[in-house]
MDTraj code that builds the backbone (N, CA, C; nanometers):
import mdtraj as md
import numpy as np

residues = "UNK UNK UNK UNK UNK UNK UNK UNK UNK UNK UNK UNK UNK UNK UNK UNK UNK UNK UNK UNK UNK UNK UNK UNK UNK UNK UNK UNK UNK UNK UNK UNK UNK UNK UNK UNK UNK UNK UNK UNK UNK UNK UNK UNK UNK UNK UNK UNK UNK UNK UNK UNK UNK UNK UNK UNK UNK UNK UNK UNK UNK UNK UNK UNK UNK UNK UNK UNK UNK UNK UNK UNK UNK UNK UNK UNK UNK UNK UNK UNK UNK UNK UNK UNK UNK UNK UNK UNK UNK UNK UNK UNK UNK UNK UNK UNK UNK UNK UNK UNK UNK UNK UNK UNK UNK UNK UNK UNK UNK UNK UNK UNK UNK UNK UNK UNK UNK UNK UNK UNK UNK UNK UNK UNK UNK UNK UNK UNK UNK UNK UNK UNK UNK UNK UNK UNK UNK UNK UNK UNK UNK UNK UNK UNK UNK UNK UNK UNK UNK UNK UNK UNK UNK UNK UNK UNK UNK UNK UNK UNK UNK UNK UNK UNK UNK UNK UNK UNK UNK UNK UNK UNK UNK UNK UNK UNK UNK UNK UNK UNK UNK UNK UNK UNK UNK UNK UNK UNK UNK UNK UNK".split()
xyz = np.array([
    [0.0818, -0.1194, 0.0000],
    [0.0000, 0.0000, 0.0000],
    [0.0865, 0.1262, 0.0000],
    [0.1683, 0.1490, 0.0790],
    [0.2589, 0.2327, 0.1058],
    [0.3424, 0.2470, -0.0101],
    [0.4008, 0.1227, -0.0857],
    [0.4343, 0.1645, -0.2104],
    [0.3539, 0.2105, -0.3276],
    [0.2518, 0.1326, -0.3325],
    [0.0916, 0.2293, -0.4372],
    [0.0876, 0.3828, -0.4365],
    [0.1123, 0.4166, -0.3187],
    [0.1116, 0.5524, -0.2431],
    [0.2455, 0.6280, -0.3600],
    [0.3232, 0.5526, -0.2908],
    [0.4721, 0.6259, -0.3243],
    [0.4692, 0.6282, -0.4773],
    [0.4477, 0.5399, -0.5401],
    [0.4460, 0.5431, -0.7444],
    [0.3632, 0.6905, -0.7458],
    [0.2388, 0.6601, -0.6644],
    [0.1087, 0.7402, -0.7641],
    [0.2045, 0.8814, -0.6990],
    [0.2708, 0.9236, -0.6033],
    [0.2572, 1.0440, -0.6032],
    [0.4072, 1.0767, -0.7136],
    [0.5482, 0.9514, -0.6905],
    [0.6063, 1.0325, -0.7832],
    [0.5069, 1.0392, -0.9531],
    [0.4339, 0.9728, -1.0014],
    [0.3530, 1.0023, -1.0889],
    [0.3076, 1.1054, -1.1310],
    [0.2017, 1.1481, -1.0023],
    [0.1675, 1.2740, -1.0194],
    [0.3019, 1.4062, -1.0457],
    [0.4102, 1.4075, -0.9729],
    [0.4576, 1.4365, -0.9642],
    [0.5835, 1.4912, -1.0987],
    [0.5658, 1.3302, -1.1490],
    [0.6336, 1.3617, -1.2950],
    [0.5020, 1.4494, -1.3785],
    [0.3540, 1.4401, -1.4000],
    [0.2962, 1.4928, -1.4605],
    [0.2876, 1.6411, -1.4469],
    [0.3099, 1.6798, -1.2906],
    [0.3087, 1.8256, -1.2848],
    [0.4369, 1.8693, -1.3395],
    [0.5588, 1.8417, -1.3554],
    [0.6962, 1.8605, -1.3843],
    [0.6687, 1.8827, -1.5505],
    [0.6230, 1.7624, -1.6223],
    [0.5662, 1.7950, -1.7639],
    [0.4838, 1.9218, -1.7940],
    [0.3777, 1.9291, -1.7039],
    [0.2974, 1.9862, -1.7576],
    [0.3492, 2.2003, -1.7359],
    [0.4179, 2.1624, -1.5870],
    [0.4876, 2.3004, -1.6030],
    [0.5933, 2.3132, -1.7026],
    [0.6548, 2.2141, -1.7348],
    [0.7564, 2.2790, -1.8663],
    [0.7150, 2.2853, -1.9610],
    [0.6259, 2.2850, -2.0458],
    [0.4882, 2.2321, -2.1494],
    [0.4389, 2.3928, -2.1510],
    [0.4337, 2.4355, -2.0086],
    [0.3524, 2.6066, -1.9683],
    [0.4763, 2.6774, -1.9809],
    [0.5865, 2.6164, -1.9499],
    [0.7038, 2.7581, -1.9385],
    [0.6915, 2.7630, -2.1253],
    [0.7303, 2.6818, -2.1445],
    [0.7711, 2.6714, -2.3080],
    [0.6834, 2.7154, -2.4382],
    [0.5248, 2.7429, -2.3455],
    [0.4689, 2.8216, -2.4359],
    [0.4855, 2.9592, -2.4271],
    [0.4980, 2.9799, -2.2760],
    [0.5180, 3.1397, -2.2457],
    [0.6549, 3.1972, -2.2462],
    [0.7468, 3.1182, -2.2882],
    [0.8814, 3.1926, -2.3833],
    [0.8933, 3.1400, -2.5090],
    [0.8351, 3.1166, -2.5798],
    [0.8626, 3.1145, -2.7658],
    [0.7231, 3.1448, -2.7626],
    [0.7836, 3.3025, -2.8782],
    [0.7247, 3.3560, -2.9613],
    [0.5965, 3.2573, -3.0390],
    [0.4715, 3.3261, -3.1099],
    [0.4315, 3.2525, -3.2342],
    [0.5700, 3.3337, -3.3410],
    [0.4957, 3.2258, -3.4146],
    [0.6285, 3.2728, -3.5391],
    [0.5383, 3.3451, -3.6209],
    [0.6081, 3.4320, -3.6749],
    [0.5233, 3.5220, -3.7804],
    [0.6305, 3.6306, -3.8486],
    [0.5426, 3.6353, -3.9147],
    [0.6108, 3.7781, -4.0326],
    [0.5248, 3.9165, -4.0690],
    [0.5792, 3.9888, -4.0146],
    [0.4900, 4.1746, -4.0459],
    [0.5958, 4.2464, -4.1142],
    [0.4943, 4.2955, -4.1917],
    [0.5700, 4.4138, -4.2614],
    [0.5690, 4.5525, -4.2181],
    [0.6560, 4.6218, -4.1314],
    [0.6914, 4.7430, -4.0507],
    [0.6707, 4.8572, -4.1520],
    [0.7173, 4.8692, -4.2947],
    [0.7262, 4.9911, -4.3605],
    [0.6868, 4.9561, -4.5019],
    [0.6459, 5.0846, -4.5484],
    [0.5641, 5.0737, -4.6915],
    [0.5915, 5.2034, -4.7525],
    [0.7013, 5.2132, -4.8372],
    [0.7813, 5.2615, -4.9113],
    [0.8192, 5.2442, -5.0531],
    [0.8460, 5.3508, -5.1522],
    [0.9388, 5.3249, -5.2687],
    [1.0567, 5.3413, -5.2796],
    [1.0945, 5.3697, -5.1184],
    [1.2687, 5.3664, -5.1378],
    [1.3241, 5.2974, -5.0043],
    [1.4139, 5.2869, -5.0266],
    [1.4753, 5.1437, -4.9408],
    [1.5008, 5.1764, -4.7957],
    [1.4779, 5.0646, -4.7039],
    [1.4701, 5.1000, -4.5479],
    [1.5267, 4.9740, -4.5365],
    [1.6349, 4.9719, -4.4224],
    [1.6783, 4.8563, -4.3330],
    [1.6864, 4.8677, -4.2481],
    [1.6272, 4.7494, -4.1128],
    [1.6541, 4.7835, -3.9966],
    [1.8162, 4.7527, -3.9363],
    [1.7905, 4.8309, -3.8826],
    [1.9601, 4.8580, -3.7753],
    [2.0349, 4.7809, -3.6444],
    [1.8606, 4.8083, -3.5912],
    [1.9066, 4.7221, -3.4442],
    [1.7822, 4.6812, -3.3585],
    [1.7338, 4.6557, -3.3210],
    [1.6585, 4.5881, -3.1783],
    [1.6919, 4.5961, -3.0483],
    [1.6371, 4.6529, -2.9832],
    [1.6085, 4.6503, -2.8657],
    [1.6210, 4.4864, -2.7457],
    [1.6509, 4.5216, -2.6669],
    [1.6548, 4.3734, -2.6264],
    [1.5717, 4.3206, -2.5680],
    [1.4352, 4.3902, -2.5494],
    [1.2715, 4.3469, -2.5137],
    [1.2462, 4.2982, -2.6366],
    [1.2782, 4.3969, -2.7531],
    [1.2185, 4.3709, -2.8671],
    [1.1118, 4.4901, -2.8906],
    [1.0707, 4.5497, -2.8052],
    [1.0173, 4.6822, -2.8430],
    [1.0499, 4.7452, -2.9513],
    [1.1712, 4.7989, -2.9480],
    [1.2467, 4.9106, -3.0311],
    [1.2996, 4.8784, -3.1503],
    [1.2282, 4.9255, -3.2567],
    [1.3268, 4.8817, -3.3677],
    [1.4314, 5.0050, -3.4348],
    [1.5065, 5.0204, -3.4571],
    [1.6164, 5.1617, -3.5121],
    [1.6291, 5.1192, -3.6680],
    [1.5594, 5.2134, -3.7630],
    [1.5601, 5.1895, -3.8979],
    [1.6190, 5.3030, -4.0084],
    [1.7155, 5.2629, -4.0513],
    [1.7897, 5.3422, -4.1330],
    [1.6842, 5.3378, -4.2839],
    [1.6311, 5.4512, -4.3741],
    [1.5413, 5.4512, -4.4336],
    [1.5322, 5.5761, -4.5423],
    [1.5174, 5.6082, -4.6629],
    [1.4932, 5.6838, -4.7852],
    [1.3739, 5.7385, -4.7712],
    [1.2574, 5.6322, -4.7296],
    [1.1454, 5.6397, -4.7265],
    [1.0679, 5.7682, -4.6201],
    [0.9729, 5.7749, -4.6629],
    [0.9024, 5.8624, -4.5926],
    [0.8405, 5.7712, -4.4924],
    [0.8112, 5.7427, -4.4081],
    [0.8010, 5.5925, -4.3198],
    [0.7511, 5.6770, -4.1764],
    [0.7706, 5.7494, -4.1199],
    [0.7321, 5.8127, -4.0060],
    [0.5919, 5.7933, -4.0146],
    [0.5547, 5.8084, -3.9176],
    [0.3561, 5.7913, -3.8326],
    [0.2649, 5.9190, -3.8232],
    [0.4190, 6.0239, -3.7887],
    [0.4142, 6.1247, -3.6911],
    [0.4508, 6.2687, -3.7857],
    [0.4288, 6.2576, -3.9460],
    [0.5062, 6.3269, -3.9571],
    [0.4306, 6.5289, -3.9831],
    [0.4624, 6.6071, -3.9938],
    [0.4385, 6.7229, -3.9807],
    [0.4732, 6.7790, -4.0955],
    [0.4620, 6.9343, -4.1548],
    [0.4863, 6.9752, -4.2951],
    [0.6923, 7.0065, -4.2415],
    [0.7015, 7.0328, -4.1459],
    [0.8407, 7.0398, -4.1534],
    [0.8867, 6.9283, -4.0936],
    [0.8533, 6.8278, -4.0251],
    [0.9914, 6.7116, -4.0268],
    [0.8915, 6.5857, -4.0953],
    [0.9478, 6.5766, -4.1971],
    [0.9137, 6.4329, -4.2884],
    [1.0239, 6.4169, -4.3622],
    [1.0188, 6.2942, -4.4306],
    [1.1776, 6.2632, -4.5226],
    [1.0637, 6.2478, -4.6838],
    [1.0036, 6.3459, -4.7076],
    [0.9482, 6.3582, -4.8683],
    [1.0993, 6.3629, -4.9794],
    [1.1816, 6.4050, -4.9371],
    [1.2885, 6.4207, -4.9874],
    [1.3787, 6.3468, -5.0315],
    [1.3480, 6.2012, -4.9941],
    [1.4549, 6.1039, -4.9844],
    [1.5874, 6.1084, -4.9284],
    [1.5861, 6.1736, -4.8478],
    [1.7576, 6.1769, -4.8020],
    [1.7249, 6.0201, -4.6676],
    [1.8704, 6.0198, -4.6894],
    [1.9063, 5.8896, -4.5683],
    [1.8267, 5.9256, -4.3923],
    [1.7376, 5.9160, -4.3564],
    [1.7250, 5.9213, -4.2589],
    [1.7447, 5.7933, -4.1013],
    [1.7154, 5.8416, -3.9949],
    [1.7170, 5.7739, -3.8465],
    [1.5442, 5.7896, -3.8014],
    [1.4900, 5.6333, -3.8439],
    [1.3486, 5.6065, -3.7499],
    [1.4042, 5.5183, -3.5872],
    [1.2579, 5.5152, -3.5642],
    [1.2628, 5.4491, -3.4438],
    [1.1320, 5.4235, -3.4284],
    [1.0917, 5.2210, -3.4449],
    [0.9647, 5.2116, -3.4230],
    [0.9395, 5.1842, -3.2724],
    [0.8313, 5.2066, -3.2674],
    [0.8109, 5.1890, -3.0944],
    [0.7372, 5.0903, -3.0780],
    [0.7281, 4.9391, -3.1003],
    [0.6530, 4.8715, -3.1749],
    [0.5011, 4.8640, -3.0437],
    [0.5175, 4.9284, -2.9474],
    [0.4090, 4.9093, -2.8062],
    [0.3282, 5.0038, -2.8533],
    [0.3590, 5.1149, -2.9008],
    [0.2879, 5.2515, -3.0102],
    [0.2414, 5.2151, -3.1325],
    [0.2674, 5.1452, -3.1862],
    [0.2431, 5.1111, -3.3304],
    [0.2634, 5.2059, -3.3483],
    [0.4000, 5.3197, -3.3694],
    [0.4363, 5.3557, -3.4176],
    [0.5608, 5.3954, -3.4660],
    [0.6081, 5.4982, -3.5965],
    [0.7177, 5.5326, -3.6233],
    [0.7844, 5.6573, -3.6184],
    [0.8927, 5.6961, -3.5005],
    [0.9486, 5.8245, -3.5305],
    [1.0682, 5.8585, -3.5837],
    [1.0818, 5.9802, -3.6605],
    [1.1861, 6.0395, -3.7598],
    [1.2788, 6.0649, -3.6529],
    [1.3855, 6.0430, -3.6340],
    [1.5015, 6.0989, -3.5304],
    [1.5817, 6.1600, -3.6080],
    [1.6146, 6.1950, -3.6935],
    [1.7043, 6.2780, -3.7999],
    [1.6114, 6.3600, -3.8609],
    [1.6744, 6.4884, -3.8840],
    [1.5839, 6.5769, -4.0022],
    [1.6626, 6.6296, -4.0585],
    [1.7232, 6.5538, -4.2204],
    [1.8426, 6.6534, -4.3113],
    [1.7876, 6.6920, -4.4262],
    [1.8691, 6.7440, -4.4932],
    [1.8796, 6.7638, -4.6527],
    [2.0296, 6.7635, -4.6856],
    [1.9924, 6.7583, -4.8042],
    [2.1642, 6.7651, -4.8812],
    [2.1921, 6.8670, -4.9932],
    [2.2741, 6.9296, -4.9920],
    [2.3585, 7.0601, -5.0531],
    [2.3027, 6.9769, -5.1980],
    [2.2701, 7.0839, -5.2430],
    [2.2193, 7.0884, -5.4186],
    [2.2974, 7.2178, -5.4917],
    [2.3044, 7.1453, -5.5979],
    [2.3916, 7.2356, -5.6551],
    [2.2942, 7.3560, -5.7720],
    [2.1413, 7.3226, -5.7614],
    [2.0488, 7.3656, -5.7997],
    [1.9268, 7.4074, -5.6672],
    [1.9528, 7.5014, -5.5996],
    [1.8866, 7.4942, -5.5173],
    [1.6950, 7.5149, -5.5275],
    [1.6534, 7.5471, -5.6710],
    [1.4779, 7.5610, -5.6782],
    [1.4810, 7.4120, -5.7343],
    [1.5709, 7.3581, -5.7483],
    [1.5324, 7.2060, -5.7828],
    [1.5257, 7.1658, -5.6890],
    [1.4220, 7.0096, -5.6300],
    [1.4681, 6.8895, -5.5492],
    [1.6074, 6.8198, -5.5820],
    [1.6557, 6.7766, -5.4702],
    [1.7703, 6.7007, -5.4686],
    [1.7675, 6.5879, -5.5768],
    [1.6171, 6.5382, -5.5340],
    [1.6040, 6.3909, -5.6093],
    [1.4611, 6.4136, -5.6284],
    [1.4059, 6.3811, -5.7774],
    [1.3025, 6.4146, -5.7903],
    [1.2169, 6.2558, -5.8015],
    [1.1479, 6.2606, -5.6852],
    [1.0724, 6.1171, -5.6689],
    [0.9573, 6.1196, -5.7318],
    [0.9005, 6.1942, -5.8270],
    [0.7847, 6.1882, -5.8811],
    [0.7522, 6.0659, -5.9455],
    [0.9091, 6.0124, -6.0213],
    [0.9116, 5.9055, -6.1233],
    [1.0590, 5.7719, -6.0976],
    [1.0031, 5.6601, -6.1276],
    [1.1291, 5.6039, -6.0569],
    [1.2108, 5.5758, -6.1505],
    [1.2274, 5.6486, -6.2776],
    [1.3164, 5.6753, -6.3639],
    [1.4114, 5.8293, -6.2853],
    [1.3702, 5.9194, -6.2170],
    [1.4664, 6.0126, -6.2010],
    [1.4726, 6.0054, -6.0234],
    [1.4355, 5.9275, -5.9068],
    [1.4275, 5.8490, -5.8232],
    [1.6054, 5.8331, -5.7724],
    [1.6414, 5.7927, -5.8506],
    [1.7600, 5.8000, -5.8646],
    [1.8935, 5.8660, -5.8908],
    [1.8642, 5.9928, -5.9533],
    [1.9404, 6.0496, -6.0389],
    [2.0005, 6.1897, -5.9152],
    [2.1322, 6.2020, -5.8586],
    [2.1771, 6.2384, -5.7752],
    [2.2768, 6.4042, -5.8362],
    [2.2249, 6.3687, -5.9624],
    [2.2791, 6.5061, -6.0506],
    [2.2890, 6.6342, -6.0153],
    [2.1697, 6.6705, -5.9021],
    [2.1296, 6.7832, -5.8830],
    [2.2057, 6.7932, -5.7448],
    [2.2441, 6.7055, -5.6568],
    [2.3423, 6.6711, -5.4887],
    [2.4838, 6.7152, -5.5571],
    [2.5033, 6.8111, -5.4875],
    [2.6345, 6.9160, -5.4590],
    [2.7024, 6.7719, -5.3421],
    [2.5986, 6.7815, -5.2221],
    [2.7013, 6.6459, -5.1114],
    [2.6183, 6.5743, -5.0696],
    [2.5686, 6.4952, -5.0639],
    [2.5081, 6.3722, -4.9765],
    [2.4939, 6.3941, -4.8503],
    [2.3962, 6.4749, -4.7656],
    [2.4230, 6.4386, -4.6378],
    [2.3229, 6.3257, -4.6283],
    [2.3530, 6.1912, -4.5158],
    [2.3353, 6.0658, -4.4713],
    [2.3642, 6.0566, -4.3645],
    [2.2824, 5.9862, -4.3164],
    [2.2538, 5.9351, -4.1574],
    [2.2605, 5.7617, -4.1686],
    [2.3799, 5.7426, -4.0914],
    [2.3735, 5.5400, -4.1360],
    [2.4354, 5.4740, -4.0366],
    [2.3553, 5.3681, -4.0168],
    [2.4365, 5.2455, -3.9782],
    [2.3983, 5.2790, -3.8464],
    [2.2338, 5.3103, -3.8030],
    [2.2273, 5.3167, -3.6693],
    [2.2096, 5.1896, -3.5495],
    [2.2440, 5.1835, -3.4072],
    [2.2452, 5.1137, -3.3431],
    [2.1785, 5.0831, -3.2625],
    [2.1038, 4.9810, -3.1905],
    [2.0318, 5.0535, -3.0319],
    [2.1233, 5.0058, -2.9024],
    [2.1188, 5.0330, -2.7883],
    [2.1074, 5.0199, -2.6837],
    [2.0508, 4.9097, -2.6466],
    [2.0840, 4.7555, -2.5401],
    [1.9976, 4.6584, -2.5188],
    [1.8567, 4.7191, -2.4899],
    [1.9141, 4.8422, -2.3373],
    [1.7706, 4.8657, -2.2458],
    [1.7191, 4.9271, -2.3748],
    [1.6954, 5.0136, -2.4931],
    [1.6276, 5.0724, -2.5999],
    [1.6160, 5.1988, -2.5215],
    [1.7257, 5.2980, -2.4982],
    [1.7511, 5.4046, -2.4165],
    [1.8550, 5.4889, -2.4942],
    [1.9229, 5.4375, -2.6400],
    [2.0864, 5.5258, -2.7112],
    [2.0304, 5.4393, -2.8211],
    [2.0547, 5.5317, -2.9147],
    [2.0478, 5.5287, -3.0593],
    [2.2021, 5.5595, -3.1114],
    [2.3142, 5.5009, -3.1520],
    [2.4047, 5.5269, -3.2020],
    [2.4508, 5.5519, -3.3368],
    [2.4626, 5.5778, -3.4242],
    [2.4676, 5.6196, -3.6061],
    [2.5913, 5.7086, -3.6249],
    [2.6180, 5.7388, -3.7908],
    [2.6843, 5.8185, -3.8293],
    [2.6386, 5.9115, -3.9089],
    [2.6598, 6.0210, -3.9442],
    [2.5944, 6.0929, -3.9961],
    [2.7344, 6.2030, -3.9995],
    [2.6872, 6.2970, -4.2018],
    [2.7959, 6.3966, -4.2161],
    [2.7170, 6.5228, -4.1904],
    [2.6364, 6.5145, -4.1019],
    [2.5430, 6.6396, -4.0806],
    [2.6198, 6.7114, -3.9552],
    [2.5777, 6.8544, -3.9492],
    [2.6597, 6.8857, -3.7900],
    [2.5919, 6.8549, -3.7204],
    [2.4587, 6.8941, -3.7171],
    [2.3498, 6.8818, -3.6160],
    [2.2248, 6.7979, -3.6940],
    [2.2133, 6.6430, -3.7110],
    [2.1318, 6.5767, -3.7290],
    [2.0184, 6.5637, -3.7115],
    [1.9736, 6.6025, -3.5955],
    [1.8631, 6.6971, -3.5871],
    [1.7784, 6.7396, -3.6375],
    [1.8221, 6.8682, -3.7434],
    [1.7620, 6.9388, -3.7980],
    [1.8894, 7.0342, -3.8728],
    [1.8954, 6.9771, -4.0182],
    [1.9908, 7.0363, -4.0683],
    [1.9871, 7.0498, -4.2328],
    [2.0314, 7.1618, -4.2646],
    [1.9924, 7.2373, -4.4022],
    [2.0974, 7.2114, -4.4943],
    [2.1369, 7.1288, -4.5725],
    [2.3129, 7.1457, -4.6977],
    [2.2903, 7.1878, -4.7677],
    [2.1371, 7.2447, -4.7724],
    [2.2041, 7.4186, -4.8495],
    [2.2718, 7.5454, -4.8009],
    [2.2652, 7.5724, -4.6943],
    [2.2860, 7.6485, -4.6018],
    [2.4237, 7.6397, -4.5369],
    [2.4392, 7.4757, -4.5107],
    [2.5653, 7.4197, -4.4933],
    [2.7083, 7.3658, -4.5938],
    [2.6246, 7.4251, -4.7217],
    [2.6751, 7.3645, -4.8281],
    [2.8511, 7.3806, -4.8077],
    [2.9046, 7.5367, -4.7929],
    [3.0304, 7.5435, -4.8137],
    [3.0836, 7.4598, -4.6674],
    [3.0605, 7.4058, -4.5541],
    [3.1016, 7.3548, -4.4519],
    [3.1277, 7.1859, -4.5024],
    [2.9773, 7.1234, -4.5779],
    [2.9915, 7.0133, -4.6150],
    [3.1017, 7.0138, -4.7401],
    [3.1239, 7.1277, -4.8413],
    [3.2544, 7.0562, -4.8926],
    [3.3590, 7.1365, -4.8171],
    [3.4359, 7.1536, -4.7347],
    [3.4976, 7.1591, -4.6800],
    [3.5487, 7.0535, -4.5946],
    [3.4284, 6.9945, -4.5193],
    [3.4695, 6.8737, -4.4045],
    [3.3110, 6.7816, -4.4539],
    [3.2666, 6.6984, -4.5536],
    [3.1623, 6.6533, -4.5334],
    [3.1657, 6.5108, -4.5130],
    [3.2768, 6.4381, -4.4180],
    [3.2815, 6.3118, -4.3491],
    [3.2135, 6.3015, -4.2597],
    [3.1823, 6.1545, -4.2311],
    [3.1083, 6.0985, -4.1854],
    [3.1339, 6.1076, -4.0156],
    [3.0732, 6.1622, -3.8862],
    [3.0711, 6.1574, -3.7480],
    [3.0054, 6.0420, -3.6817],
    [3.0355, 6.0280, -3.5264],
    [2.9420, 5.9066, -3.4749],
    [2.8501, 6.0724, -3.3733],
    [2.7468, 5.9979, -3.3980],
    [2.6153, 6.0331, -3.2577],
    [2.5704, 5.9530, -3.1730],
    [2.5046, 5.9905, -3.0963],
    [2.4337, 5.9050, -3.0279],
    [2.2809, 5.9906, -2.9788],
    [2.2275, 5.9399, -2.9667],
    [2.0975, 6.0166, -2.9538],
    [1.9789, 5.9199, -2.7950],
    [1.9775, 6.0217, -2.6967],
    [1.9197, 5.9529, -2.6028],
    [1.7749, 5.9529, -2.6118],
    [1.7029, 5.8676, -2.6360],
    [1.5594, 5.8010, -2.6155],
    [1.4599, 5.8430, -2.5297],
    [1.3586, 5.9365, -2.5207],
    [1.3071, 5.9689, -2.4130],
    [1.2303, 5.8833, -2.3453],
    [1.1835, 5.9118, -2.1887],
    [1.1677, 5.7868, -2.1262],
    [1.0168, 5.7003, -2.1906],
    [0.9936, 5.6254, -2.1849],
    [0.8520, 5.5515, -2.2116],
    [0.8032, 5.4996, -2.1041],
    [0.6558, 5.4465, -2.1611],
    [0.5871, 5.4168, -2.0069],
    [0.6040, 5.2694, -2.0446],
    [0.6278, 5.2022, -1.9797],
    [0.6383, 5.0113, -1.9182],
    [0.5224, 4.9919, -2.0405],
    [0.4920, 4.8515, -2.1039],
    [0.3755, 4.8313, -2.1833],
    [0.4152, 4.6540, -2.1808],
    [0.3019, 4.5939, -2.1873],
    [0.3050, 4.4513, -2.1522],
    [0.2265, 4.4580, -2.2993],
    [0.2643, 4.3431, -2.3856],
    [0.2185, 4.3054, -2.5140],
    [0.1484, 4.1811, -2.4859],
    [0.1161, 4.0880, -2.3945],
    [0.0902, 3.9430, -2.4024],
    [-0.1083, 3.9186, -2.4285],
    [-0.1166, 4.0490, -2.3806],
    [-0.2654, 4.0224, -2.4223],
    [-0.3330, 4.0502, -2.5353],
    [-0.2353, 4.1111, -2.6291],
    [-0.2516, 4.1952, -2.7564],
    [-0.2813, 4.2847, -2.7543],
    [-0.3364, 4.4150, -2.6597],
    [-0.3785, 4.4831, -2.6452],
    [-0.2376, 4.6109, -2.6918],
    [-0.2872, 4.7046, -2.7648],
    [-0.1624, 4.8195, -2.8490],
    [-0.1806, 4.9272, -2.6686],
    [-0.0698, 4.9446, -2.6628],
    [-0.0188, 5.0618, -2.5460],
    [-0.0671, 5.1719, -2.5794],
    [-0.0693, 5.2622, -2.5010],
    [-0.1258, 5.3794, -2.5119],
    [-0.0363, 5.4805, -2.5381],
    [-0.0104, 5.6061, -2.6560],
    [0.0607, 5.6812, -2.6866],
    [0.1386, 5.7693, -2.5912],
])
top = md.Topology()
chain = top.add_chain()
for i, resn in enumerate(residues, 1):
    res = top.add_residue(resn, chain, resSeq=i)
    for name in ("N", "CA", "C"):
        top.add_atom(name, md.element.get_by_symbol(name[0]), res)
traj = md.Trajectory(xyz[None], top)
């Protein structure tokens, strides 16, 4: 009897052991899936991730921002710095450039058509923002950029500085704080 006892409980015992690793193992792997973050005619790659996975840092041509306003958008195609917030469903512009034209009532790059999309004829210098990084906590944005102030910066204005010195710098750009957001119920965070 005493041994009946002893089986059934290591029994039970192995079943609870299963059945909690069975529960851990759903609640750390992901479903698998595939989304498409940006919807563009000019090319975007992401950079870096966050180590929640929140944060994505996307180097991008595209006009791709969520957020954008008549003065900071990338209509222009120059190289810009996003940052999706993926708890926001959304995307922000962290760079705002242009690039020195050597025609200044022209666009740099005229995206009307993706025959002239391309055509860099009218760029005196390239300013570009690239190769950005994140931070595990998703708190530093790291990149290079030949802009002075990435920010918010004019190469027309800057034109004789960019050919003078128009190499490439490192930045870093600090993240303002966010509020905590739990994704497991599906529910989108609040802005």
């Amino acid at each position: 009897m005493k041994q009946a006892i002893r089986l059934s409980c290591v029994a039970a015992l192995l079943v609870l052991l299963v059945g909690a690793s069975a529960t851990t193992y759903a609640q750390t792997t992901p479903d698998p899936f595939v989304t498409q973050i940006t919807t563009s005619a000019r090319n975007s790659f992401a950079g870096d991730m966050s180590g929640n996975g929140r944060f994505v840092v996307i180097e991008s041509e595209g006009d791709i921002s969520t957020e954008r306003t008549a003065t900071r958008n990338n209509a222009d195609g120059n190289r810009e710095i996003f940052l999706l917030d993926y708890a926001q469903r959304r995307i922000f512009q962290i760079t705002n450039t242009t690039s020195a034209r050597v025609d200044t009532t022209k666009p740099a790059l005229d995206l009307t058509s993706a025959a002239t999309a391309n055509n860099f004829s009218n760029v005196r210098v390239e300013v570009s923002n690239n190769k950005p990084t994140l931070s595990n906590n998703g708190r530093w944005i790291s990149f290079s950029s030949n802009a002075a102030t990435p920010d918010n910066f004019d190469g027309d204005v800057n034109s004789a500085s960019l050919v003078a010195d128009g190499n490439q710098e490192i930045f870093i750009y600090f993240i303002p704080a966010t509020t905590a957001a739990t994704l497991s119920n599906g529910a989108d965070a609040a802005p």
